[in-house]
TIBA-319050 format. One record per residue (C-alpha): residue number from 1; residue in one letter; x, y, z. Coordinates in steps of 0.001 Angstrom, whole numbers, plus 524288, in hexadecimal, padded with zeros to 5 digits. Layout:
BEGIN
ATOM   resi   resn       x       y       z
ATOM    NUM      a       X       Y       Z
...
% end
This chain:
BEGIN
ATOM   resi   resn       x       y       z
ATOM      1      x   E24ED   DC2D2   BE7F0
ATOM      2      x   E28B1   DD20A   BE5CD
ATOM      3      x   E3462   DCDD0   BDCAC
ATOM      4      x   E2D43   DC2F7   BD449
ATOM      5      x   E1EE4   DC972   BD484
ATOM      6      x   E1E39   DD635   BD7D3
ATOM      7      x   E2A7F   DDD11   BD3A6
ATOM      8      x   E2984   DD7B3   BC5CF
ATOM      9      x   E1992   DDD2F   BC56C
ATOM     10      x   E1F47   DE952   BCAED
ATOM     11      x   E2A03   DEA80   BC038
ATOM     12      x   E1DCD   DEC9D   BB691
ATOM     13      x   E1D6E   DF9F1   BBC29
ATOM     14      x   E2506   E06AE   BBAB8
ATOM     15      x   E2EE0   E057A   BC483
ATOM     16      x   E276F   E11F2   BCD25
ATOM     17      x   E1B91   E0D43   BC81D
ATOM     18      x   E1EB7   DFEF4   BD0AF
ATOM     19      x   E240F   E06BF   BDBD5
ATOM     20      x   E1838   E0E77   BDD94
ATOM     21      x   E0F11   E03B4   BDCCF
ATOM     22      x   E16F5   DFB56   BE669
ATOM     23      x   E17A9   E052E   BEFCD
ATOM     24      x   E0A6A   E0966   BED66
ATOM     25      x   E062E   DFB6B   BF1CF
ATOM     26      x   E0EB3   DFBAF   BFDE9
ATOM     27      x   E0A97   E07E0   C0219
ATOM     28      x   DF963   E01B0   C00A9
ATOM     29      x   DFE14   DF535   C0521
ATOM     30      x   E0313   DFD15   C12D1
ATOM     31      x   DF7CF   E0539   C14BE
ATOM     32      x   DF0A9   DF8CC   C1995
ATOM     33      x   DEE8D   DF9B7   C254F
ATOM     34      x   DF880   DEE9C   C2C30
ATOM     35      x   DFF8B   DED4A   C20B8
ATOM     36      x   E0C0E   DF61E   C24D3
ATOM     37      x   E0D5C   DEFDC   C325A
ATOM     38      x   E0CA2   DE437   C2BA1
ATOM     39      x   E15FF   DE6EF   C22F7
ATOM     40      x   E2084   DE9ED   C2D0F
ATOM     41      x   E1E9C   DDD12   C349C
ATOM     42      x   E1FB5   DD5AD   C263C
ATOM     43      x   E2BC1   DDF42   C1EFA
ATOM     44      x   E3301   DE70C   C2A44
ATOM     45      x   E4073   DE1F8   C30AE
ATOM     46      x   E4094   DE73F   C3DFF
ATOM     47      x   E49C8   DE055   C46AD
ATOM     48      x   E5562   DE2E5   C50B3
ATOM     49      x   E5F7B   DDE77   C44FA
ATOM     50      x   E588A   DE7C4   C3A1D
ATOM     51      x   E55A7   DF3E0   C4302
ATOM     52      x   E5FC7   DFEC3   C3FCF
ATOM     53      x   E60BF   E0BE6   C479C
ATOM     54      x   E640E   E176B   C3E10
ATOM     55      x   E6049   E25DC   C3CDC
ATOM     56      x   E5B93   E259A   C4A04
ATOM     57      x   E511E   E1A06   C4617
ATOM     58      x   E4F27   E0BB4   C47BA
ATOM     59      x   E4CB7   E078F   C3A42
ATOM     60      x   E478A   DF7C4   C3AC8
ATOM     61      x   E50B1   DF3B8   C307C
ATOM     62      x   E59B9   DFBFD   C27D7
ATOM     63      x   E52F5   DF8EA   C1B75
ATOM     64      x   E4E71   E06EC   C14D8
ATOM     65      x   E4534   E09D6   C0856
ATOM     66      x   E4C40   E160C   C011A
ATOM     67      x   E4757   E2109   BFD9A
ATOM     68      x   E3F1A   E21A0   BF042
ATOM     69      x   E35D1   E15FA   BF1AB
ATOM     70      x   E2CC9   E1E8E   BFAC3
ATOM     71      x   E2E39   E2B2E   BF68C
ATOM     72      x   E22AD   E3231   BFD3D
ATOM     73      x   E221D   E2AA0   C08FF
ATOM     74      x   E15EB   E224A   C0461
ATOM     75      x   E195F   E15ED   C099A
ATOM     76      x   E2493   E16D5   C142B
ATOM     77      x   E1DBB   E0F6E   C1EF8
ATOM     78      x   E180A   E034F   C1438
ATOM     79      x   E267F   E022D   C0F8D
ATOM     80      x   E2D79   E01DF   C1E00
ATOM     81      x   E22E1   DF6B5   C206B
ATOM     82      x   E2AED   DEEE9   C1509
ATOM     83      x   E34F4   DEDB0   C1D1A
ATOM     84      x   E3E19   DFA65   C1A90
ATOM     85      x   E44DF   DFFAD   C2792
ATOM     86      x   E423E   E0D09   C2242
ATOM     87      x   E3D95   E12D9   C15B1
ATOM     88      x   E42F1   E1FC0   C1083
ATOM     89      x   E3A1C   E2675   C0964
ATOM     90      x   E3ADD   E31CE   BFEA1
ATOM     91      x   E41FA   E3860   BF7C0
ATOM     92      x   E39F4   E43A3   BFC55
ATOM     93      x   E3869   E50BB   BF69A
ATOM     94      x   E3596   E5DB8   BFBFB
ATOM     95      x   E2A9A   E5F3A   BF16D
ATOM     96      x   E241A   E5579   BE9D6
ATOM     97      x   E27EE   E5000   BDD84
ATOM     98      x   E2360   E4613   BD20A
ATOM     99      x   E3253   E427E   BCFCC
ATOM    100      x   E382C   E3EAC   BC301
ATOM    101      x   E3002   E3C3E   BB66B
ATOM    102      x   E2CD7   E2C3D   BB439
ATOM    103      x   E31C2   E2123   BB431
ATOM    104      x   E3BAA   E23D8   BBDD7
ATOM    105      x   E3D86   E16D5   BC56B
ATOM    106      x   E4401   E0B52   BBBF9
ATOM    107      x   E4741   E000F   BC058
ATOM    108      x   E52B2   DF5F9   BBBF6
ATOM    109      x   E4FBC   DE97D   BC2CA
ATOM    110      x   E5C2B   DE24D   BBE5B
ATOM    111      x   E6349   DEBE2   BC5D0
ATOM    112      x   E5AAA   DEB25   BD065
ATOM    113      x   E59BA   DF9A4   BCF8B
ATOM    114      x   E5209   E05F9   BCD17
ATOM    115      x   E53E2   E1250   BC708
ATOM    116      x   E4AF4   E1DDC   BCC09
ATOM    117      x   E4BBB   E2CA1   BC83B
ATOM    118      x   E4093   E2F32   BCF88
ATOM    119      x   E42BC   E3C27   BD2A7
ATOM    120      x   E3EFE   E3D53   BE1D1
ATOM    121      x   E2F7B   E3C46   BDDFA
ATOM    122      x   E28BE   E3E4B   BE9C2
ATOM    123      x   E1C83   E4814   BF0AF
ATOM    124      x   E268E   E507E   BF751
ATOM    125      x   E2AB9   E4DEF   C07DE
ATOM    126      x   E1E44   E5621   C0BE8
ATOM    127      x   E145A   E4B0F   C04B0
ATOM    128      x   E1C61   E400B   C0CAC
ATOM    129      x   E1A99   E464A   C1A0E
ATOM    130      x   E0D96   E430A   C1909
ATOM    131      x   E1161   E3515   C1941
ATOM    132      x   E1E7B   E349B   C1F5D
ATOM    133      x   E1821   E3BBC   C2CC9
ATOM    134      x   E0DFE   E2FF1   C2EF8
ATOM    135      x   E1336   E26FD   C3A9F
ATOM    136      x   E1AF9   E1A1A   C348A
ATOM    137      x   E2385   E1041   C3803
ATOM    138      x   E2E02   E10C8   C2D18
ATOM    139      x   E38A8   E1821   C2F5C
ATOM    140      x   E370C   E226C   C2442
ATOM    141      x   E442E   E299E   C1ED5
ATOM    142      x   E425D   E34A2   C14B8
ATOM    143      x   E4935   E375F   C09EE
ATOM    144      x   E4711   E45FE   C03A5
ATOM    145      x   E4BE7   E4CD6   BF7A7
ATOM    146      x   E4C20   E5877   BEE40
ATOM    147      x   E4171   E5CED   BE7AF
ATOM    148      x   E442A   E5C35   BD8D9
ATOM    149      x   E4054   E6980   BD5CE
ATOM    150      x   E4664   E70B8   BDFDC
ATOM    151      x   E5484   E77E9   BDDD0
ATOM    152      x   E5FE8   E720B   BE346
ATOM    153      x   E60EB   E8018   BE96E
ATOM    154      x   E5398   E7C04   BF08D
ATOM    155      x   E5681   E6DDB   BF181
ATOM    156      x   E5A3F   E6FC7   C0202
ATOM    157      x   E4D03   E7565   C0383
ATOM    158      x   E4794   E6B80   BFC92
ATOM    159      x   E4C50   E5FFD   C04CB
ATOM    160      x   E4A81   E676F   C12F7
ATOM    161      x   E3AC0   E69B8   C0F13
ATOM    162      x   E393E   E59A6   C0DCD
ATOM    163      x   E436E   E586B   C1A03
ATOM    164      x   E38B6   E61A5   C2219
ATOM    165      x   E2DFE   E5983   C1E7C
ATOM    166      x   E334F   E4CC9   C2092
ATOM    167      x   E3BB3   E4C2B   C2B34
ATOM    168      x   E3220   E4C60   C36DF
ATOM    169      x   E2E01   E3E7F   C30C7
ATOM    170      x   E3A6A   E3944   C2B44
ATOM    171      x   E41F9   E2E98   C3110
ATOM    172      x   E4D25   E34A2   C2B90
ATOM    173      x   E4DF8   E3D14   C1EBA
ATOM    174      x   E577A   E3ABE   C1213
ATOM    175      x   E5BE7   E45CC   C0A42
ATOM    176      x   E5C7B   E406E   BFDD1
ATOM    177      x   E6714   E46AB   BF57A
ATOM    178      x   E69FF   E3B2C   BEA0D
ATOM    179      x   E5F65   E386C   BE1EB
ATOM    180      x   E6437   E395A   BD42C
ATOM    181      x   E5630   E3D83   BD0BD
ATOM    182      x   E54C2   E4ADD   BD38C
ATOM    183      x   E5E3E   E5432   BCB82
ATOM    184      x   E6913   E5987   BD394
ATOM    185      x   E63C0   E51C0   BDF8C
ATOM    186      x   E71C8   E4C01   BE1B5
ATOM    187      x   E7955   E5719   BE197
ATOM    188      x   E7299   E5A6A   BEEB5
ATOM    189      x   E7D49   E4DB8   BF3C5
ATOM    190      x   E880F   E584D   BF208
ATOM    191      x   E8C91   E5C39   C0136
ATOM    192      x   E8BEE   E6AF9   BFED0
ATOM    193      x   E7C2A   E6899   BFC42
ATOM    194      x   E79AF   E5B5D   C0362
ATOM    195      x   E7E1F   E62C8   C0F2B
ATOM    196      x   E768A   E6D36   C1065
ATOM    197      x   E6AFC   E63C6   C0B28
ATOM    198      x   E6ACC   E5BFE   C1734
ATOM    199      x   E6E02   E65A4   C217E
ATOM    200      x   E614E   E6CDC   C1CB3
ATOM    201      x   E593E   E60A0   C1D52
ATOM    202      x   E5F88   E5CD8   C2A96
ATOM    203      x   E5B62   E69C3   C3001
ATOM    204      x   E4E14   E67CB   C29AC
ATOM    205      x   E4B95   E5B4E   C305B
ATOM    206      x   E5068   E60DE   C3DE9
ATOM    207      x   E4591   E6B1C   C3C54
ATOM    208      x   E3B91   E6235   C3A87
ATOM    209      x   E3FB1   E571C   C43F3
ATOM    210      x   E459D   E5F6A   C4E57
ATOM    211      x   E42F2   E5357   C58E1
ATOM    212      x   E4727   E46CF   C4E66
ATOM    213      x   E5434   E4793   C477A
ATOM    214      x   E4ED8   E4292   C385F
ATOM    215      x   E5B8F   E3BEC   C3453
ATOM    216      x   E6008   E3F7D   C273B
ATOM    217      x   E657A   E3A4C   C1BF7
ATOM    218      x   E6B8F   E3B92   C0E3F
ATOM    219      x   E6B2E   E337A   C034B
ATOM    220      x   E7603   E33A9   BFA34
ATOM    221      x   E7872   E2DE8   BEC00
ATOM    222      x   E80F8   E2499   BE81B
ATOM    223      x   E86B0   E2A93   BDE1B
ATOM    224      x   E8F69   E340B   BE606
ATOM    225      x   E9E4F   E3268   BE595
ATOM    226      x   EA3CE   E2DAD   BF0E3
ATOM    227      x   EA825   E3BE2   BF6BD
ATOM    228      x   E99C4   E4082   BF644
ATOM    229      x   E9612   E34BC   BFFBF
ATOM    230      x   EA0A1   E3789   C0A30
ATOM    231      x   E9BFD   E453D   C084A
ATOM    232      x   E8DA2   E4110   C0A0C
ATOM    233      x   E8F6A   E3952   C151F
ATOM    234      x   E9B29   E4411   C1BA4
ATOM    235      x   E8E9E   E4FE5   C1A0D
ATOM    236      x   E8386   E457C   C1FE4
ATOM    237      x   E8C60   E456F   C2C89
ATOM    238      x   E9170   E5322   C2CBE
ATOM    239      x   E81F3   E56DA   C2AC9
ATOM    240      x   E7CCA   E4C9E   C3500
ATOM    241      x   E75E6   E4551   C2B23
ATOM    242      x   E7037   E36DB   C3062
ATOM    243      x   E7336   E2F84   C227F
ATOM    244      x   E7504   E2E97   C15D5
ATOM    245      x   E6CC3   E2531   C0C2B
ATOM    246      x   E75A5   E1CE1   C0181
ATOM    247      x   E71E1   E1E86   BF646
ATOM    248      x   E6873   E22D0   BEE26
ATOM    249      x   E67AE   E1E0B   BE077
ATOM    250      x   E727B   E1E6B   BD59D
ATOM    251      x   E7237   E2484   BC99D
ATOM    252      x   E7CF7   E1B73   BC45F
ATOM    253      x   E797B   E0F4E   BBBA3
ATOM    254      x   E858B   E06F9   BBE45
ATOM    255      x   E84A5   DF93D   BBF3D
ATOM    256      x   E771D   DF7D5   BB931
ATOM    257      x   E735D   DE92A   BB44C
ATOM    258      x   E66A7   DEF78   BAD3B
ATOM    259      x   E6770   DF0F5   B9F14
ATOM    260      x   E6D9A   E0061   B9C85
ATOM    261      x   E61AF   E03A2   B945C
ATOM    262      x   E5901   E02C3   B9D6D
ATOM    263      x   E6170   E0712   BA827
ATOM    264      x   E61B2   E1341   BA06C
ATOM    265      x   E528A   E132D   B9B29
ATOM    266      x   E50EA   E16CC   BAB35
ATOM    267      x   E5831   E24FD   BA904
ATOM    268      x   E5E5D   E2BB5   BB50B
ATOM    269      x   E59B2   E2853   BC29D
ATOM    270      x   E5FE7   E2062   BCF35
ATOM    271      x   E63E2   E13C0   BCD39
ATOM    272      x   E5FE0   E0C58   BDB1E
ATOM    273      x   E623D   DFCF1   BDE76
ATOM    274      x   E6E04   DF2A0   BDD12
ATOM    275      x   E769E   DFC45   BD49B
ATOM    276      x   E7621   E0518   BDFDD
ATOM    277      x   E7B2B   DFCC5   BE9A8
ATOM    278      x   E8984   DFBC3   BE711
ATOM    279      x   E8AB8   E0C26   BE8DB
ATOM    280      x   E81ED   E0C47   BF287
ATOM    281      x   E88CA   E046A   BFBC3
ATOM    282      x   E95F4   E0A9D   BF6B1
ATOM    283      x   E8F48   E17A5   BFD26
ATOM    284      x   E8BBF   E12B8   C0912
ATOM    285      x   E97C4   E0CE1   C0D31
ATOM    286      x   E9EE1   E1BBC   C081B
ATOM    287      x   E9618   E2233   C1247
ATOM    288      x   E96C7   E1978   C1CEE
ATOM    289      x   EA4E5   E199D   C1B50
ATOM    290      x   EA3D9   E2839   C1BAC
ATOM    291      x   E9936   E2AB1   C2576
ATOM    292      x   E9A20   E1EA4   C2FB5
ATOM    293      x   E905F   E1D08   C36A6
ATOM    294      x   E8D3F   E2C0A   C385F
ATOM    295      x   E8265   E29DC   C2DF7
ATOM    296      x   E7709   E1FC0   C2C7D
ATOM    297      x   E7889   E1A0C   C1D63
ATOM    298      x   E6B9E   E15BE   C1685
ATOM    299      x   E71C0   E0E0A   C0B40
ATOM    300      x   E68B6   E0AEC   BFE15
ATOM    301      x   E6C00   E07BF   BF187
ATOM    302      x   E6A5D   DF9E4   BEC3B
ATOM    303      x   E6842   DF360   BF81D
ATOM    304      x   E5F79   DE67D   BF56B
ATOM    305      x   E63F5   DDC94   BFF51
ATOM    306      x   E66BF   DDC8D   C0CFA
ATOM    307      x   E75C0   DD806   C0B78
ATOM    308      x   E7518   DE44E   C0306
ATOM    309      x   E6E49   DEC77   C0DFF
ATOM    310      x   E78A8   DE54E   C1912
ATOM    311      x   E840C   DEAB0   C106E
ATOM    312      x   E7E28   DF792   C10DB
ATOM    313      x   E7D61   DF803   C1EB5
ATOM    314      x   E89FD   DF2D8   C2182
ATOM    315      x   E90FE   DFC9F   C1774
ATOM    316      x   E8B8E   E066F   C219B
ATOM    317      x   E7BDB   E086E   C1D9E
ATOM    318      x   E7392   E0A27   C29D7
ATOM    319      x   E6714   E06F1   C2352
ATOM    320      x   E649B   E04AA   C135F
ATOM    321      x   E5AFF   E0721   C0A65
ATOM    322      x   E5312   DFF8C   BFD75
ATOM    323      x   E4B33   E0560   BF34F
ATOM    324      x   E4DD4   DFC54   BE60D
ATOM    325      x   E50AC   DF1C3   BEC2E
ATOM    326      x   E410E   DF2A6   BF0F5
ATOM    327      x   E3DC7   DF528   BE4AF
ATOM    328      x   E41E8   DE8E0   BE045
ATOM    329      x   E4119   DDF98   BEBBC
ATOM    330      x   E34BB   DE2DA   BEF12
ATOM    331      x   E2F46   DE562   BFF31
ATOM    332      x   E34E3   DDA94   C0671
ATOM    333      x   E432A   DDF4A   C030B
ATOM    334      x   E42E1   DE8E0   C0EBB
ATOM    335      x   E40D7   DDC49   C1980
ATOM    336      x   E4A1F   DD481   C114C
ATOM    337      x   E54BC   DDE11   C130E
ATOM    338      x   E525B   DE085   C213A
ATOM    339      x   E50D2   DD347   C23CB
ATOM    340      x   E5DB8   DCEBA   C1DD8
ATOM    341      x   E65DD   DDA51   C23AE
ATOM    342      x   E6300   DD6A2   C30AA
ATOM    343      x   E66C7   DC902   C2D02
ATOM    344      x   E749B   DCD94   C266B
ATOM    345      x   E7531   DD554   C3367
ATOM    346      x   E7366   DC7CD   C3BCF
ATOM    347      x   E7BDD   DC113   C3334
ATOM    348      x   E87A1   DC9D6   C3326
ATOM    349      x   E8687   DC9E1   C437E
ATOM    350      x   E80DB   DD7A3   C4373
ATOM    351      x   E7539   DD832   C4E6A
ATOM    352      x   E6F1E   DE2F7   C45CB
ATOM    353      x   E6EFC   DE928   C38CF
ATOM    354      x   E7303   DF6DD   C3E05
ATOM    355      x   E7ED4   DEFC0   C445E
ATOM    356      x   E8597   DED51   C373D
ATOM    357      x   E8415   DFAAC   C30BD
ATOM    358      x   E90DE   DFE8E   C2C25
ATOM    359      x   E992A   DF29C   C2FE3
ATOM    360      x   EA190   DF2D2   C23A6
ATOM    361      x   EA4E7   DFFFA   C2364
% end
């Protein structure tokens, strides 16, 4: 029903103007009393083949929402009632922002893809603590970023003030570093300033959760060379980092079937979905090869099936992540990949999920 009836009324919106109704919906739909327990028993895939033990968790399934589609930690709890293992949410900011003018979210639906330059548009980390402190079942990862108008002189400073207000109530925290919608944003993936970067928020989150390690992570683009990524994942074990997150959005437009006009009637922004996959798994198998099993991978990027999702985990992903591919399929795709990756898992002999991570490396 989603793809026949309501995607096609949806696609009579604005792309943000659909998302924010959806979600909207979701979000009044939950606050019925019932409705989220409900929910879980209907949508979440819970079961001894599905369960996966990483970053000192037991996640039900390792099916993740990315970062972007709740970006003030509005909805966390309705959307981990849809089925998700965990939902990440973010990109947070140490101060609040409006983000990039509009329209800033296009889709390209014969691609199967979007292209965002958002622009990290959020209420800043200290408006979300107000939400991400109430008691909930989801496990809840955080994903923070720079403030646009702050200095790249500043930019440290910047990220520790949301990693002090976050990380007593963080599953685990992302520093996100790729977004190619924030000038100079990416040039914070260079080692001489990603170091420093994430020993300052490490220390940040040992302050505030002197009893709880908060595991953290980095998410990387995938438009670094090959060198960068061994050098990502070489600093992310020297620092006694918990993971990296592969890979944010591209800002490459190879391999497009949409027509070129209107490919390039969108402007500059990330290019997420099917296009992505290809590199994305290309990355993940360059850091696993790299890092072993010394880091937990969260692999995303044009992921739509759960073959696709099994390959992922297999190349070396400990758990993997969807945003597009929601978009377009609609809330029963979480339980449909869960469901079918524990039946891949059955069928290739495996007694769980977690037990095949990294077999064909």
């Amino acid at each position: 029903m989603y793809r026949t009836l309501i995607r096609p009324l949806l696609y009579l919106l604005p792309a943000e103007a659909a998302h924010h109704f959806t979600f909207a919906c979701l979000r009044w739909f939950a606050a019925i009393p019932g409705v989220i327990s409900w929910l879980r028993r209907c949508f979440l895939v819970s079961t001894e083949r599905t369960r996966v033990h990483a970053l000192g968790l037991e996640l039900p399934n390792p099916i993740g929402l990315a970062a972007g589609f709740d970006k003030d930690a509005l909805g966390y709890e309705a959307l981990g009632a849809l089925g998700f293992g965990f939902v990440e949410v973010g990109t947070l900011t140490g101060q609040p922002q409006p983000g990039n003018p509009k329209p800033r979210l296009f889709r390209l639906p014969r691609d199967r893809a979007l292209i965002n330059r958002m622009g990290f548009n959020n209420r800043g980390s200290s408006d979300a603590v107000k939400r991400l402190r109430r008691p909930h079942q989801t496990i809840v990862g955080v994903n923070i970023g720079k403030t646009k108008v702050v200095p790249e002189s500043d930019s440290i400073a910047d990220y520790v003030s949301s990693a002090r207000r976050v990380g007593a109530y963080a599953d685990y925290v992302v520093v996100n570093v790729s977004s190619p919608n924030t000038p100079g944003l990416r040039e914070l993936q260079a080692i001489e300033k990603l170091g420093p970067l994430l020993m300052a928020v490490r220390e940040a989150l040992r302050e505030v959760s002197p009893t709880r390690r908060v595991p953290l992570l980095v998410k990387i683009a995938p438009d670094l060379v090959d060198e960068d990524i061994d050098a990502v994942a070489d600093l992310a074990i020297e620092l006694g980092l918990d993971g990296v997150i592969a890979t944010n959005t591209t800002i490459g437009r190879d391999g497009l079937d949409s027509d070129r006009t209107r490919v390039e009637r969108c402007g500059a922004g990330g290019l997420s979905g099917p296009p992505l996959e290809r590199r994305s798994l290309e990355v993940l198998k360059r850091l696993r090869q790299r890092a072993g099993d010394r880091l937990v991978l969260i692999s995303v990027g044009g992921i739509e099936n759960s073959e696709q999702a099994w390959a992922r985990i297999r190349a070396g992903a400990t758990l993997v992540q969807v945003y597009t591919a929601f978009v377009y399929e609609g809330p029963l795709l979480p339980k449909r990949l869960a469901t079918g990756l524990g039946e891949l898992a059955n069928a290739a002999g495996f007694a769980r999920v977690q037990d095949a991570i990294g077999v064909e490396t």
